[in-house]
PDB file of N, CA, C and O in Angstrom:
ATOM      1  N   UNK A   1     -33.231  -8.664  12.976  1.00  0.00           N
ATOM      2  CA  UNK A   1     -33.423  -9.937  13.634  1.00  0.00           C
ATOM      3  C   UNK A   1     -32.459 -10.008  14.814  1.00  0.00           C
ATOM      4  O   UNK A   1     -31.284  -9.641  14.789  1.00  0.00           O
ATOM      5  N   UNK A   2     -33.043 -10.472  15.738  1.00  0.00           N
ATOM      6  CA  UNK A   2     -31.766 -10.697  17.096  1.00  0.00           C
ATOM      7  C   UNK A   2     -31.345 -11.839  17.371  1.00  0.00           C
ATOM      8  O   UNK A   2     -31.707 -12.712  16.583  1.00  0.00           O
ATOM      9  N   UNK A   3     -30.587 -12.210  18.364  1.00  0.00           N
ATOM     10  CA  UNK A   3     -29.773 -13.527  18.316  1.00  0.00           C
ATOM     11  C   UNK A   3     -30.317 -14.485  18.287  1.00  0.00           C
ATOM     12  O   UNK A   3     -31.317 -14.528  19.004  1.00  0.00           O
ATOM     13  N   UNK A   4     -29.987 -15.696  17.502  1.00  0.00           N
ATOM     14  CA  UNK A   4     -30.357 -16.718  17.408  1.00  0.00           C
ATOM     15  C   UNK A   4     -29.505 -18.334  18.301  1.00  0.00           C
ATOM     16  O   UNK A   4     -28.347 -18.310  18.717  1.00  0.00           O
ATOM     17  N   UNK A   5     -30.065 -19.075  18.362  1.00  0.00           N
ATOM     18  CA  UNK A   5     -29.188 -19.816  19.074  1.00  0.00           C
ATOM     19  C   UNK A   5     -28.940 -20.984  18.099  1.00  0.00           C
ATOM     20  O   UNK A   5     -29.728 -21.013  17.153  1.00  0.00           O
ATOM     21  N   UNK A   6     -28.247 -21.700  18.127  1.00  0.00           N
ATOM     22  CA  UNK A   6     -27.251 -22.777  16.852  1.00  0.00           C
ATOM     23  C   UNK A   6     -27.435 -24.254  17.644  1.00  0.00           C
ATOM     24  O   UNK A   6     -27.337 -24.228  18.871  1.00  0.00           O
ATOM     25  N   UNK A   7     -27.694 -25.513  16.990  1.00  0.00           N
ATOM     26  CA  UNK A   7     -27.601 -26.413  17.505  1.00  0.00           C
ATOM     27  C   UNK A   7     -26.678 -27.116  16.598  1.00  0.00           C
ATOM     28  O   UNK A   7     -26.672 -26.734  15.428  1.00  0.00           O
ATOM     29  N   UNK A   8     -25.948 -28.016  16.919  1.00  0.00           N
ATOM     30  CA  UNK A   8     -25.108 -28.498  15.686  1.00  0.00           C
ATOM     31  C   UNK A   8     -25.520 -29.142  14.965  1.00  0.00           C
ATOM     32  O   UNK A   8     -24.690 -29.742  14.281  1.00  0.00           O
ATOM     33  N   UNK A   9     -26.796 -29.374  14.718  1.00  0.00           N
ATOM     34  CA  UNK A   9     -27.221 -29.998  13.466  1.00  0.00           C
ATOM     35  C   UNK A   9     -27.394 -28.844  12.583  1.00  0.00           C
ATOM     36  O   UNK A   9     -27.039 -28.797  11.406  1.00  0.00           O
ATOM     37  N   UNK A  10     -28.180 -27.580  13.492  1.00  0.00           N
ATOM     38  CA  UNK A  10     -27.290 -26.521  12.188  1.00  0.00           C
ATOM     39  C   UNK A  10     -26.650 -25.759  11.529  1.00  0.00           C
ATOM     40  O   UNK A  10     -26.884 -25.030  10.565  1.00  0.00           O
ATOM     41  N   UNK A  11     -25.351 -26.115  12.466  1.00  0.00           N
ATOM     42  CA  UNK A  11     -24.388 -25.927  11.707  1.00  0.00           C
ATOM     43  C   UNK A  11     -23.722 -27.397  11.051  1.00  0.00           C
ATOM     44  O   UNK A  11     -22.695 -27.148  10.420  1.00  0.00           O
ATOM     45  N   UNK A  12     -24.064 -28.791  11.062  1.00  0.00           N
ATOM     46  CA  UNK A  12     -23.803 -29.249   9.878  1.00  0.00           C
ATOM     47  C   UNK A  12     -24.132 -28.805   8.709  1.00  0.00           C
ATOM     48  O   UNK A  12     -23.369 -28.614   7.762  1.00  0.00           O
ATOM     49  N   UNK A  13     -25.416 -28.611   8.757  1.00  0.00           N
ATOM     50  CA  UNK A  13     -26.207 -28.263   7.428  1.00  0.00           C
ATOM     51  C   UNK A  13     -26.277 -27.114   7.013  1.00  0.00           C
ATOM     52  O   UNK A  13     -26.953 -26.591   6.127  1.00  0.00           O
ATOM     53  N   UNK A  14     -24.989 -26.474   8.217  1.00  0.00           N
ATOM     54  CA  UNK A  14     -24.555 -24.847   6.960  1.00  0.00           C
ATOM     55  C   UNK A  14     -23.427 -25.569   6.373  1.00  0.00           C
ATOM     56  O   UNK A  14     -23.217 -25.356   5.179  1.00  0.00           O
ATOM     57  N   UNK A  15     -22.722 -26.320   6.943  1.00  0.00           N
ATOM     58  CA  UNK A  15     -21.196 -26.815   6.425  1.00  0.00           C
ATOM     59  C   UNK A  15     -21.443 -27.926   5.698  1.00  0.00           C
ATOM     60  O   UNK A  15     -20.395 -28.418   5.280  1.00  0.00           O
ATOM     61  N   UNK A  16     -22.238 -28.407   5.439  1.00  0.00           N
ATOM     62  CA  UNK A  16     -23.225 -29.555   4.565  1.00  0.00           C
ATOM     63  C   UNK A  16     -23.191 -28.393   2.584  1.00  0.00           C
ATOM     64  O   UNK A  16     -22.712 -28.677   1.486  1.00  0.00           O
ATOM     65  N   UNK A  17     -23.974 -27.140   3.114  1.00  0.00           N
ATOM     66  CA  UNK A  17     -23.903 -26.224   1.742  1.00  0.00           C
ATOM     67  C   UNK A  17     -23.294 -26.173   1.594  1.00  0.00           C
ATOM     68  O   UNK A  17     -22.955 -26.724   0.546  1.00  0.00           O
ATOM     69  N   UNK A  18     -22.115 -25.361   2.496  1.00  0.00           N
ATOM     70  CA  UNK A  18     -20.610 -25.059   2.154  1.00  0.00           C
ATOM     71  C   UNK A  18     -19.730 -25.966   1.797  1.00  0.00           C
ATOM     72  O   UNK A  18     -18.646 -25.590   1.350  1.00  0.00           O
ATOM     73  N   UNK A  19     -19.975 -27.107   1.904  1.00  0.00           N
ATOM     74  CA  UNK A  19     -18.894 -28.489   1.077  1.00  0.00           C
ATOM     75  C   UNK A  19     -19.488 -28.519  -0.112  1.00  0.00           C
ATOM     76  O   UNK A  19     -18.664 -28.617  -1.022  1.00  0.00           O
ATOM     77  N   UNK A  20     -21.121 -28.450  -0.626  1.00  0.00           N
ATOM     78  CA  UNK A  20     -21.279 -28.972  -1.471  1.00  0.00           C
ATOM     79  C   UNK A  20     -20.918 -27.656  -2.502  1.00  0.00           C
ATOM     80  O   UNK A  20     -21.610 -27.772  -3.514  1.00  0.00           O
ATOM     81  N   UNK A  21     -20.189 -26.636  -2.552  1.00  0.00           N
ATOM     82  CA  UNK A  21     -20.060 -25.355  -2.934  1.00  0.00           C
ATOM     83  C   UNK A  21     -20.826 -24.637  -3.156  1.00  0.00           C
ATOM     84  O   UNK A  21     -20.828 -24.267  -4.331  1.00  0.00           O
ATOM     85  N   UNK A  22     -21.902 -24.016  -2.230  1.00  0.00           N
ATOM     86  CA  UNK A  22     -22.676 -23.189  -2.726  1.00  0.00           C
ATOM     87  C   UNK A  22     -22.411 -22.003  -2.332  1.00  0.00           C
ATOM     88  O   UNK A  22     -21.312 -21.849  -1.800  1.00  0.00           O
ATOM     89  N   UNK A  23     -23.377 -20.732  -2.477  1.00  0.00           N
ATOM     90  CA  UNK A  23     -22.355 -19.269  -2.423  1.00  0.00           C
ATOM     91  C   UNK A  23     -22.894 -18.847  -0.885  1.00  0.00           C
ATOM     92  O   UNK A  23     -23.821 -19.396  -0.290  1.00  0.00           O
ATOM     93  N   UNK A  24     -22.248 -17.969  -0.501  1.00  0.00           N
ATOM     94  CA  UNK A  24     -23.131 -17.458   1.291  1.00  0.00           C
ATOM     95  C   UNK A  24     -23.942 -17.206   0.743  1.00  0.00           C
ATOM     96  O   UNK A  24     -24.813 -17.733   1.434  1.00  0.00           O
ATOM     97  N   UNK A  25     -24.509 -16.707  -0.158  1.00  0.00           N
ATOM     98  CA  UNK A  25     -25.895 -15.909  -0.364  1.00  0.00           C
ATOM     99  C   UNK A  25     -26.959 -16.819  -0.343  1.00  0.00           C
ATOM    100  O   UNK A  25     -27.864 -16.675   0.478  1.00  0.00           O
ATOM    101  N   UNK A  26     -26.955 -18.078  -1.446  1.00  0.00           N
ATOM    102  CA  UNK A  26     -27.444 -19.552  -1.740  1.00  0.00           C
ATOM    103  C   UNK A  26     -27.873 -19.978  -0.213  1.00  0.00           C
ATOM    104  O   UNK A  26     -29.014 -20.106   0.230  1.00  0.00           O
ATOM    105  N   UNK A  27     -26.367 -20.195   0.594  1.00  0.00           N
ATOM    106  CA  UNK A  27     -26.063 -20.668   1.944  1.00  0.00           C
ATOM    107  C   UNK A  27     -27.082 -20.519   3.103  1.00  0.00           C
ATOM    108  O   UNK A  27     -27.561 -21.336   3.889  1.00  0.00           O
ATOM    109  N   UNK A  28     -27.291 -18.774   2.876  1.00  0.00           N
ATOM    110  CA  UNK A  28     -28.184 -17.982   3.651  1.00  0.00           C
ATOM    111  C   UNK A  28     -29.486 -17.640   3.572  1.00  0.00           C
ATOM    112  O   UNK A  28     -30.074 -17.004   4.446  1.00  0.00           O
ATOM    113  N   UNK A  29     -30.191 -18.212   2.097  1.00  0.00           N
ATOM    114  CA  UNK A  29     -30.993 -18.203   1.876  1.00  0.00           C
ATOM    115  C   UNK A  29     -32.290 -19.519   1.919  1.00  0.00           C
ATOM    116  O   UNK A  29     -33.512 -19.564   2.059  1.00  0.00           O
ATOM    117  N   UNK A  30     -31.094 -20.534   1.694  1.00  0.00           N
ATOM    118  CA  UNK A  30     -31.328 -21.675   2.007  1.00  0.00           C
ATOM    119  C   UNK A  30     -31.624 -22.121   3.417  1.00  0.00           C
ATOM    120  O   UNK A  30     -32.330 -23.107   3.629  1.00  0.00           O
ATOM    121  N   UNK A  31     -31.052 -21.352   4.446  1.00  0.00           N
ATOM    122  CA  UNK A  31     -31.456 -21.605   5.946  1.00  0.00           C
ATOM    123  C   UNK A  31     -32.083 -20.425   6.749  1.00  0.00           C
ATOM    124  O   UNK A  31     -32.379 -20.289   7.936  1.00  0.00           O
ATOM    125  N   UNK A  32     -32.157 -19.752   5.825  1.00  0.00           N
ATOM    126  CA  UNK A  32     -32.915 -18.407   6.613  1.00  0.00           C
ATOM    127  C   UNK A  32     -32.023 -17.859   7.544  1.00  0.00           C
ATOM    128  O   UNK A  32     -32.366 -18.006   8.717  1.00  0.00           O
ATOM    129  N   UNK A  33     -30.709 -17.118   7.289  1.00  0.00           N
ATOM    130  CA  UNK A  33     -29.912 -16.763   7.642  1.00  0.00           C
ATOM    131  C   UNK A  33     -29.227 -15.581   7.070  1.00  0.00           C
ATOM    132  O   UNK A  33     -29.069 -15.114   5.942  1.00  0.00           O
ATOM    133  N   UNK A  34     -28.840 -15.239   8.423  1.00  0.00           N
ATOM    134  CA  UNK A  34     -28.327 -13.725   7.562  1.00  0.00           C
ATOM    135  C   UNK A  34     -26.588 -13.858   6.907  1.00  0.00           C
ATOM    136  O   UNK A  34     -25.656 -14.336   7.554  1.00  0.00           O
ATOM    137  N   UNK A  35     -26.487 -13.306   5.495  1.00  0.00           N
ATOM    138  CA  UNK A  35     -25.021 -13.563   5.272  1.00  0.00           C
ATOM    139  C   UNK A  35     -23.514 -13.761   6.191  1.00  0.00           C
ATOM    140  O   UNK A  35     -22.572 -14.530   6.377  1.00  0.00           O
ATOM    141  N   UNK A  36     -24.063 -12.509   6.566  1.00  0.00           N
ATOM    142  CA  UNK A  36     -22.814 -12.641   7.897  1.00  0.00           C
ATOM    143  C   UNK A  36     -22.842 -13.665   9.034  1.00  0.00           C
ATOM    144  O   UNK A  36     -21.840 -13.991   9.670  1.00  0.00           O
ATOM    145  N   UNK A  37     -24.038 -14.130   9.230  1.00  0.00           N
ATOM    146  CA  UNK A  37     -23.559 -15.330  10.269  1.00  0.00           C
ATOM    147  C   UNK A  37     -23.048 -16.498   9.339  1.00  0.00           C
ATOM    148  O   UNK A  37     -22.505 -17.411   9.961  1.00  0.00           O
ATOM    149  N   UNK A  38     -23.103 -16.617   8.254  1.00  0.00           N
ATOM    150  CA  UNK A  38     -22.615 -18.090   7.014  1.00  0.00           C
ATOM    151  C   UNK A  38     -21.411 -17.419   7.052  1.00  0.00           C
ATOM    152  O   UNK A  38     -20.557 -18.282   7.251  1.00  0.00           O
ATOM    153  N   UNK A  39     -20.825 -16.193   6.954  1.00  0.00           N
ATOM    154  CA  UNK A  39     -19.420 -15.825   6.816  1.00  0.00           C
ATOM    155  C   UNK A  39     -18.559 -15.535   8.182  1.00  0.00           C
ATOM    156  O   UNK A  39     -17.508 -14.908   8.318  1.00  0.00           O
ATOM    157  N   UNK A  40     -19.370 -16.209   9.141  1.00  0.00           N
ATOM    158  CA  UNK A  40     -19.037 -15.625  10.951  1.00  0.00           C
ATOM    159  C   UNK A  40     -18.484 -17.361  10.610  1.00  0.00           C
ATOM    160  O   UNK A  40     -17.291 -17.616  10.446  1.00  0.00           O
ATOM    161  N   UNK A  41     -19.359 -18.216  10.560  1.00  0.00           N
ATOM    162  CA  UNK A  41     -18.692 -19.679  10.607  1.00  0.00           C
ATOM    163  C   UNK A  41     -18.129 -20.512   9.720  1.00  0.00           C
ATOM    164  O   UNK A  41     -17.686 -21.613  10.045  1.00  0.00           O
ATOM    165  N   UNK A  42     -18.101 -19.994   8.390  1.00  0.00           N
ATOM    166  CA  UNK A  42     -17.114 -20.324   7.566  1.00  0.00           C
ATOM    167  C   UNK A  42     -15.889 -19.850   7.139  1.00  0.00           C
ATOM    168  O   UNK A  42     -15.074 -20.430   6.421  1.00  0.00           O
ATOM    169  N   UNK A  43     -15.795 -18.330   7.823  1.00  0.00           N
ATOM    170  CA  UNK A  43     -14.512 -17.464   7.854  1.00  0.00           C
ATOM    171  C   UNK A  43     -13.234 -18.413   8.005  1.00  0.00           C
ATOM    172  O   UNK A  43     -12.407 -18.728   7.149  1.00  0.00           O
ATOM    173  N   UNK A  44     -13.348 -18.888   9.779  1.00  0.00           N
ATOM    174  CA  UNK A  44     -11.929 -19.762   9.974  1.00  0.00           C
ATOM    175  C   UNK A  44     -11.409 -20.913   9.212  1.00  0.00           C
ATOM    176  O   UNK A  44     -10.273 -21.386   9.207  1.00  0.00           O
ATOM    177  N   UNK A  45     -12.705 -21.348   8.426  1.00  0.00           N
ATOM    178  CA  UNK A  45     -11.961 -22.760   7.741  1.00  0.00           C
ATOM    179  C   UNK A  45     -11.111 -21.910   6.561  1.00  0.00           C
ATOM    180  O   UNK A  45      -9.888 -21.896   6.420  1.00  0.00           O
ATOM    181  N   UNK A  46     -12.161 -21.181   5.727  1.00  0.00           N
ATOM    182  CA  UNK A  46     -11.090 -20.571   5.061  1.00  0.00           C
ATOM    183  C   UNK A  46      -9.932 -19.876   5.081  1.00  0.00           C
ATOM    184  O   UNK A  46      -9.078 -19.839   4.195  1.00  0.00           O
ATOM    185  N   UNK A  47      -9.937 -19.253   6.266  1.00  0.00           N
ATOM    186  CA  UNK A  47      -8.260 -18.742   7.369  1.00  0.00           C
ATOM    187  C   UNK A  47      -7.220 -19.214   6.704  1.00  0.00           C
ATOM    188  O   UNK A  47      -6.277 -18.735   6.073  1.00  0.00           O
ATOM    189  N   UNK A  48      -7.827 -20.863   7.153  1.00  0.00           N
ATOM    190  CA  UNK A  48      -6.764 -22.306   7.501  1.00  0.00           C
ATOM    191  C   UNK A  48      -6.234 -22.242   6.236  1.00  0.00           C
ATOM    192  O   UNK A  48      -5.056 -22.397   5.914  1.00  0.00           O
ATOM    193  N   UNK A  49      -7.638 -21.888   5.207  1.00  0.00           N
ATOM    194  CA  UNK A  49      -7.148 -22.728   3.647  1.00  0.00           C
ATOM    195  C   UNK A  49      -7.221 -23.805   3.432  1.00  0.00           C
ATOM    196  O   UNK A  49      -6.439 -24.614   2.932  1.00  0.00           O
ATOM    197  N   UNK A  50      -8.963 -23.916   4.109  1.00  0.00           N
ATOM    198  CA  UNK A  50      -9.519 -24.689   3.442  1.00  0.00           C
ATOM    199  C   UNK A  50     -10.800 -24.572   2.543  1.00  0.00           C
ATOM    200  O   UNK A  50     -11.410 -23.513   2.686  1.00  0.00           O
ATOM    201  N   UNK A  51     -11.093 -25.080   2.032  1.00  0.00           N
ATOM    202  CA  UNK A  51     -12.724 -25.021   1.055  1.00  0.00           C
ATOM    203  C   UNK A  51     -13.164 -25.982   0.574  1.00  0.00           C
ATOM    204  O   UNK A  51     -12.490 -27.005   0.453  1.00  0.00           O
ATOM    205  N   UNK A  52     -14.086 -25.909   0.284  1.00  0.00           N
ATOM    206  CA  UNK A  52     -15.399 -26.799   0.357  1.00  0.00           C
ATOM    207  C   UNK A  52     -15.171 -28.112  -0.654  1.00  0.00           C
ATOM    208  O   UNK A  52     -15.937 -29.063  -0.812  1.00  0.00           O
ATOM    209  N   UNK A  53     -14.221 -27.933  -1.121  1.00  0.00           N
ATOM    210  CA  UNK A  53     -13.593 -29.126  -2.186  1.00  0.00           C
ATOM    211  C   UNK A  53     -12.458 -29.815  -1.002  1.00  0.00           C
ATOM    212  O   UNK A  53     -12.194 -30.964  -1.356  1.00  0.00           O
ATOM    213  N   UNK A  54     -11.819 -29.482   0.123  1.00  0.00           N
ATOM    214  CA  UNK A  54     -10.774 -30.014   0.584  1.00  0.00           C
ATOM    215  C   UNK A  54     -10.981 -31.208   1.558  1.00  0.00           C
ATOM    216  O   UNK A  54     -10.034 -31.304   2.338  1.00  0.00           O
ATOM    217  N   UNK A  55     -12.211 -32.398   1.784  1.00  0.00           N
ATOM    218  CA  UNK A  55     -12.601 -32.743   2.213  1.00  0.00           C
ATOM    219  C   UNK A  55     -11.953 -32.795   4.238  1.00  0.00           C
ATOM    220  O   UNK A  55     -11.295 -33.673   4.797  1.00  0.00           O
ATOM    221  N   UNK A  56     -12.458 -31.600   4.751  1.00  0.00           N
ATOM    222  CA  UNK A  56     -11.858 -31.632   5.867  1.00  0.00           C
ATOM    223  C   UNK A  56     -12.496 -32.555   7.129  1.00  0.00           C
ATOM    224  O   UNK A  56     -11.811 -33.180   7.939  1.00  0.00           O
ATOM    225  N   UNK A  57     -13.733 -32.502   7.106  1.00  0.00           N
ATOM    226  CA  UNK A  57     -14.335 -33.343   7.985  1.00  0.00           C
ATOM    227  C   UNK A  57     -13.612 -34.912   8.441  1.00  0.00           C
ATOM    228  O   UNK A  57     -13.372 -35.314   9.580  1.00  0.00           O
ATOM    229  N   UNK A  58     -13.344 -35.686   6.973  1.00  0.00           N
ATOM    230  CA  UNK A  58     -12.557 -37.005   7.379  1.00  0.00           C
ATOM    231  C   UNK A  58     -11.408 -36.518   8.870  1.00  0.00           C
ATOM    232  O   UNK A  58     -11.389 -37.078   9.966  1.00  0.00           O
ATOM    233  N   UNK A  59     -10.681 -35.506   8.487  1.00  0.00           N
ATOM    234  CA  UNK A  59      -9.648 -34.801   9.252  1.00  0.00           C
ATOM    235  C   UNK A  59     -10.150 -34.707  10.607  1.00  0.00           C
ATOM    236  O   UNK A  59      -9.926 -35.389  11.608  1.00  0.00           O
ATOM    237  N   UNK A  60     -11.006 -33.528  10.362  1.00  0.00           N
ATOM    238  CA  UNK A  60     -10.814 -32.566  11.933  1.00  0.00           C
ATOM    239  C   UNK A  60     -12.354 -33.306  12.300  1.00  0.00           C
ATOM    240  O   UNK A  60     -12.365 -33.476  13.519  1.00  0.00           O
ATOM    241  N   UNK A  61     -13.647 -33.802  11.686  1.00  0.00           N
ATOM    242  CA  UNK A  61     -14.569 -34.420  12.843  1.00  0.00           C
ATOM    243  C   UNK A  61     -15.001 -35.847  12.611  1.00  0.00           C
ATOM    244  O   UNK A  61     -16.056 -36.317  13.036  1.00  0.00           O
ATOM    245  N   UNK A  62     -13.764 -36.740  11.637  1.00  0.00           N
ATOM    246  CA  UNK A  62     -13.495 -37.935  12.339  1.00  0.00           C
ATOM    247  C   UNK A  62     -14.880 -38.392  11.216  1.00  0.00           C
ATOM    248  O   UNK A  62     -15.335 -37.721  10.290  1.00  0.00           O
ATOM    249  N   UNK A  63     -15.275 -39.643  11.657  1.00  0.00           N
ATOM    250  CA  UNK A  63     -16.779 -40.469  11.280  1.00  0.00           C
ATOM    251  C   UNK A  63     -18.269 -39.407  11.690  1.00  0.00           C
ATOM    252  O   UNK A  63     -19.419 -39.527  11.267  1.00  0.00           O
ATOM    253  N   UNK A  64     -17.804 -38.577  12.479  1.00  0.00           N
ATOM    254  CA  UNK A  64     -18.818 -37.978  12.696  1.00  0.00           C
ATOM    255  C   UNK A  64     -19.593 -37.082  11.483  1.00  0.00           C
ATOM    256  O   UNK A  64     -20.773 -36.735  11.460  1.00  0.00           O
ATOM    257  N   UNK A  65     -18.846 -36.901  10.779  1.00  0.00           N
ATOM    258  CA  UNK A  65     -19.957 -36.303   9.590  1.00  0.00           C
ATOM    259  C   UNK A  65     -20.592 -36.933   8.452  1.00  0.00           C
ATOM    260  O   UNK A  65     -20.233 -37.822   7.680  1.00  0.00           O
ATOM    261  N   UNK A  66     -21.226 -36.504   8.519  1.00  0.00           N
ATOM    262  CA  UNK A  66     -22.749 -37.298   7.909  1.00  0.00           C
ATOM    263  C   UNK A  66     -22.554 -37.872   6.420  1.00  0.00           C
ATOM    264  O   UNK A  66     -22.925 -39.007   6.121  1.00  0.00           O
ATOM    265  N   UNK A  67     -21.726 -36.682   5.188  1.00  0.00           N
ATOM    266  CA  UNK A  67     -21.536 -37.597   4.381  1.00  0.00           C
ATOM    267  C   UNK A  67     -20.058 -38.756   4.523  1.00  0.00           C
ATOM    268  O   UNK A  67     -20.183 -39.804   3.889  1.00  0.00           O
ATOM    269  N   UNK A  68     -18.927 -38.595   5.199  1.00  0.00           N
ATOM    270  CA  UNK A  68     -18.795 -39.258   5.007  1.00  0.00           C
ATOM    271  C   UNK A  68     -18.717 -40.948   5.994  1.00  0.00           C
ATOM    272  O   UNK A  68     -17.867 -41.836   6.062  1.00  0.00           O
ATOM    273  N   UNK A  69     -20.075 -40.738   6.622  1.00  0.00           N
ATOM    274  CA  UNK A  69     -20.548 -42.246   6.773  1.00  0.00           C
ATOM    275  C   UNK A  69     -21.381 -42.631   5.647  1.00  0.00           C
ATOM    276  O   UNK A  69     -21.489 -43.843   5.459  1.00  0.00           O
ATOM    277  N   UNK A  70     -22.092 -41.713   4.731  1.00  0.00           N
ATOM    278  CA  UNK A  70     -22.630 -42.179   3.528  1.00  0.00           C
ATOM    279  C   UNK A  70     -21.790 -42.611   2.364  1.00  0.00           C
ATOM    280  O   UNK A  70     -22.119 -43.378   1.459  1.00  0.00           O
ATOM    281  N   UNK A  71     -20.792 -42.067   2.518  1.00  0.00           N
ATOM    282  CA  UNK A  71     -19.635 -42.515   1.337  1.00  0.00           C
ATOM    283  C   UNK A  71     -19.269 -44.182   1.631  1.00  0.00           C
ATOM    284  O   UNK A  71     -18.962 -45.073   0.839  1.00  0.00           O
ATOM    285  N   UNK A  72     -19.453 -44.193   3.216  1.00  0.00           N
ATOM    286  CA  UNK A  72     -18.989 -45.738   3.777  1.00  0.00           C
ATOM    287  C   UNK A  72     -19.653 -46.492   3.478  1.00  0.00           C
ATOM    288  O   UNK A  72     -19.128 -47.335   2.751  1.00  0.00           O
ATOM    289  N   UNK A  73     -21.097 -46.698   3.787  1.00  0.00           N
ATOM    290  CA  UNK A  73     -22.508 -47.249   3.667  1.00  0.00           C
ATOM    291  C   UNK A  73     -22.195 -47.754   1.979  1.00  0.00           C
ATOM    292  O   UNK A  73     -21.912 -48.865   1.533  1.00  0.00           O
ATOM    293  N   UNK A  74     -22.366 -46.535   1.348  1.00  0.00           N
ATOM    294  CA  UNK A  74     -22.360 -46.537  -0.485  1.00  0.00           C
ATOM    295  C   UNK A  74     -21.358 -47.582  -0.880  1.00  0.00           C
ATOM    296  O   UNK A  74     -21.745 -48.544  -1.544  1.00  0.00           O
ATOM    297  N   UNK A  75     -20.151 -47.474  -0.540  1.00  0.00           N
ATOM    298  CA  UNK A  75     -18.926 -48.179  -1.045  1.00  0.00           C
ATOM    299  C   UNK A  75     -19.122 -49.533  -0.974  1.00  0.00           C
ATOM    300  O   UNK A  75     -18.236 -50.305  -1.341  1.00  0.00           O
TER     301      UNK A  75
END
């Protein structure tokens, strides 16, 4: 397969799997993706030391992610 191009909706909804813990394989199968690009953009969070339990989004993209304006809405 050759390059693909990314819009950020999907890469929420790779980092959408990857919070909710699922495996790259799950990840990649689920979006029709090849392993290594789920491990090309989830590599650096884990760098940092972070994972999919560490709720980073509140942090680093603010209100902008999707669940947690649903956590807001819900509450």
């Amino acid at each position: 397969m050759g390059r693909r191009s990314f819009d950020v909706v999907d890469l929420l909804e790779l980092f959408t799997h990857w919070e909710a813990g699922r495996s790259q394989s799950q990840i990649a199968d689920s979006l029709n993706l090849d392993r290594k690009t789920v491990r090309k953009y989830t590599a650096p969070l884990v760098q940092r030391g972070l994972g999919p339990d560490s709720l980073i989004w509140p942090r680093v993209g603010g209100s902008t992610w999707p669940h947690h304006r649903c956590r807001q809405v819900e509450a």
